[in-house]
C-alpha positions as CSV (number, residue, x, y, z in Angstrom):
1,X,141.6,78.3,209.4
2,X,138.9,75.9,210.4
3,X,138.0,74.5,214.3
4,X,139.3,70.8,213.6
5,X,143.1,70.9,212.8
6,X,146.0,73.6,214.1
7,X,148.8,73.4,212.3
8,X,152.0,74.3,214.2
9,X,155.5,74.3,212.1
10,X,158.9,74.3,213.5
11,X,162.1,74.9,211.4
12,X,165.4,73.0,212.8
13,X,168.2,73.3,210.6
14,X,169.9,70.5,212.8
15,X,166.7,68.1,211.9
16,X,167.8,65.4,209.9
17,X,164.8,64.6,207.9
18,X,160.8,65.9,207.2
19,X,159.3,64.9,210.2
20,X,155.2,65.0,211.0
21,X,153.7,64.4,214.3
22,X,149.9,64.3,214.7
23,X,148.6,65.2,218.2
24,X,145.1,64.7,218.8
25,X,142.5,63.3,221.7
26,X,141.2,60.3,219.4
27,X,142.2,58.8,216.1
28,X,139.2,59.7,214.3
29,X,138.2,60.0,210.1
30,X,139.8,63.6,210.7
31,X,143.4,61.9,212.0
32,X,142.8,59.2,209.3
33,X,142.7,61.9,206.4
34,X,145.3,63.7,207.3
35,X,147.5,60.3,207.6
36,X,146.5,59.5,204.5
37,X,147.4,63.0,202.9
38,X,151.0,62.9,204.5
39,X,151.5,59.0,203.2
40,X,149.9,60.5,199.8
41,X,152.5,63.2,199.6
42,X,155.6,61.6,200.5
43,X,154.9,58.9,197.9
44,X,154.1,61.6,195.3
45,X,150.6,60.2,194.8
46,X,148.0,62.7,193.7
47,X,147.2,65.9,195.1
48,X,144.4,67.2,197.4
49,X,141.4,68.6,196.0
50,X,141.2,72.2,197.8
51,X,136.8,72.6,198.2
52,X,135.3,74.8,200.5
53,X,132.2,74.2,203.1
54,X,130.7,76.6,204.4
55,X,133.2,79.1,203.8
56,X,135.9,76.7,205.4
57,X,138.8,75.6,203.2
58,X,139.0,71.6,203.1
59,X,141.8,69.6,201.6
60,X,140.1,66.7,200.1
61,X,141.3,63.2,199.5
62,X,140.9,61.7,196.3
63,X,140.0,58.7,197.2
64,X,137.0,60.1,199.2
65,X,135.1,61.9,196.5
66,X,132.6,60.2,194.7
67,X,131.8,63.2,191.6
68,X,132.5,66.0,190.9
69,X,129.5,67.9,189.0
70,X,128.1,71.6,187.7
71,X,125.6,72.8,189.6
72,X,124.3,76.6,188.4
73,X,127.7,77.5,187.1
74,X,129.9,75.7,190.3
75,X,131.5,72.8,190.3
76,X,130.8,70.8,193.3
77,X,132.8,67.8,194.9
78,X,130.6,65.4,196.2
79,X,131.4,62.7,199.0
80,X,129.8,60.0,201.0
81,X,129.5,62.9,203.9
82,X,128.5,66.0,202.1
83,X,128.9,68.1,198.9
84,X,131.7,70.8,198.8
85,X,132.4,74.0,196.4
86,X,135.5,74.2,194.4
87,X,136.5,77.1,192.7
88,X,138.2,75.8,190.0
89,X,136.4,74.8,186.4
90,X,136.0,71.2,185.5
91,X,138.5,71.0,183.4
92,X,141.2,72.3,185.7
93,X,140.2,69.6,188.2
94,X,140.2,66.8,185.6
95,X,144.1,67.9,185.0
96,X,144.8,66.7,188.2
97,X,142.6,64.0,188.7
98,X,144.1,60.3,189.0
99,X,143.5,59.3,185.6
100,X,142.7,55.8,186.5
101,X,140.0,56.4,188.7
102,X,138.6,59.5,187.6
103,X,136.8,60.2,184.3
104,X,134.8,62.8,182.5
105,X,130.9,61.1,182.1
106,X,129.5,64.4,180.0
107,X,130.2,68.0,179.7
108,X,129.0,68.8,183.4
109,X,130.1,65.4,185.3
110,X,133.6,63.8,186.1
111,X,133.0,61.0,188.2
112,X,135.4,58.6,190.5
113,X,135.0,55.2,189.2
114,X,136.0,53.4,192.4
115,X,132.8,54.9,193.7
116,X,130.6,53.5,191.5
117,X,128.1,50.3,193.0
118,X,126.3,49.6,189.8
119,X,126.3,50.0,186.3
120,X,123.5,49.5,183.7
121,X,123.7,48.5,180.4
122,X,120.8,48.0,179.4
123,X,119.6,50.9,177.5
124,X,121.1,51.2,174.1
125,X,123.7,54.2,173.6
126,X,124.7,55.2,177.3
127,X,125.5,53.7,180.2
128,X,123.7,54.1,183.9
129,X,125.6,54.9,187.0
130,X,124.4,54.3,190.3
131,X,127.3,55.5,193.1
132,X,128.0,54.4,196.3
133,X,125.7,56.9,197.5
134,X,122.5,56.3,195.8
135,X,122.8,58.8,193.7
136,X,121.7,57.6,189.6
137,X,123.3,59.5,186.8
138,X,124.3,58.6,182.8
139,X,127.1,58.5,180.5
140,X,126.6,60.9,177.5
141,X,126.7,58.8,174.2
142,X,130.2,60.8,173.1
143,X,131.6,59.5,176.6
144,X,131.2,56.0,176.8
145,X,134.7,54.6,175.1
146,X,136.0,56.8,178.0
147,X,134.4,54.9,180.3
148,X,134.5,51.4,178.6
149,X,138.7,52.1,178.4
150,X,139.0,53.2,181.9
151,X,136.8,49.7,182.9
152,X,139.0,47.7,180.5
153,X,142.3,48.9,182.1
154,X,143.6,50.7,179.1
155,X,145.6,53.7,179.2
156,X,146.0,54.7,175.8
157,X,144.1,57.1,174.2
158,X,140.3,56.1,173.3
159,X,139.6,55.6,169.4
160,X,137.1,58.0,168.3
161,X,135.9,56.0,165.8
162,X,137.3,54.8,162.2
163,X,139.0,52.2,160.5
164,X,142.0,51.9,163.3
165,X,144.3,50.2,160.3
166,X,144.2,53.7,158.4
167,X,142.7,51.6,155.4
168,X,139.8,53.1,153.6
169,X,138.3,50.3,152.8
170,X,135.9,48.2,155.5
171,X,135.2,44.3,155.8
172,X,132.0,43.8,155.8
């Protein structure tokens, strides 16, 4: 286990409820998270993201992580603080992901659209992303009605393209 939380567990059968206490010399980002986690939970909100750094397991937030990319075959998690390792694949991540704020950008990039400052238009075909961070990166053409949708508030399934009527025949 890491240096910054102990976690101590005591079964009373004569408890009447799920009880957390959090003990700690300062209420810090650290007390904050785990708050947050344990309000998460007991509203059956979405789960952690288990990462790693520096060979430490971390239970990350959500909320808190800006990207999640491939970077020489790993897929990193990547907050305001500092990057982390999963060990899952992309697409095993995205399953759990908050559909509304998260959303696959290209093959190799899922980002957290909450955490995005800017985005640019401007050149034909894609869209530009800067994130809260600084950090610059595109949507791939085949991506953007993802991203679109998830801007417009829709949750249905993005058309792909055709006539959405079923009729073969288009107005022109």
């Amino acid at each position: 286990m890491s240096d910054l939380v102990d976690i101590k567990l005591i079964i009373d059968k004569d408890w009447p409820k799920l009880t957390v206490y959090i003990k700690g010399n300062e209420r810090n980002e650290d007390v904050e998270g785990i708050i947050a986690a344990v309000q998460a939970y007991s509203e059956k909100k979405v789960p952690m993201i288990q990462a790693y750094f520096k060979g430490c397991l971390v239970m990350l937030p959500q909320r808190k992580i800006i990207r999640f990319y491939v970077d020489n075959r790993k897929v990193m998690a990547q907050t305001a603080e500092r990057v982390y390792e999963t060990k899952k694949a992309l697409y095993e991540i995205e399953e759990i992901l908050d559909k509304k704020k998260f959303v696959r950008i290209s093959q190799s990039e899922n980002i957290n659209i909450k955490r995005v400052k800017n985005f640019d238009f401007s050149v034909t075909g894609t869209i530009g992303l800067e994130l809260e961070n600084g950090d610059i990166t595109w949507v791939s053409r085949r991506r953007i009605k993802d991203v679109r949708a998830l801007l417009a508030g829709e949750k249905t399934e993005v058309n792909t393209g055709g006539n959405a009527t079923g009729n073969a025949e288009g107005n022109t």
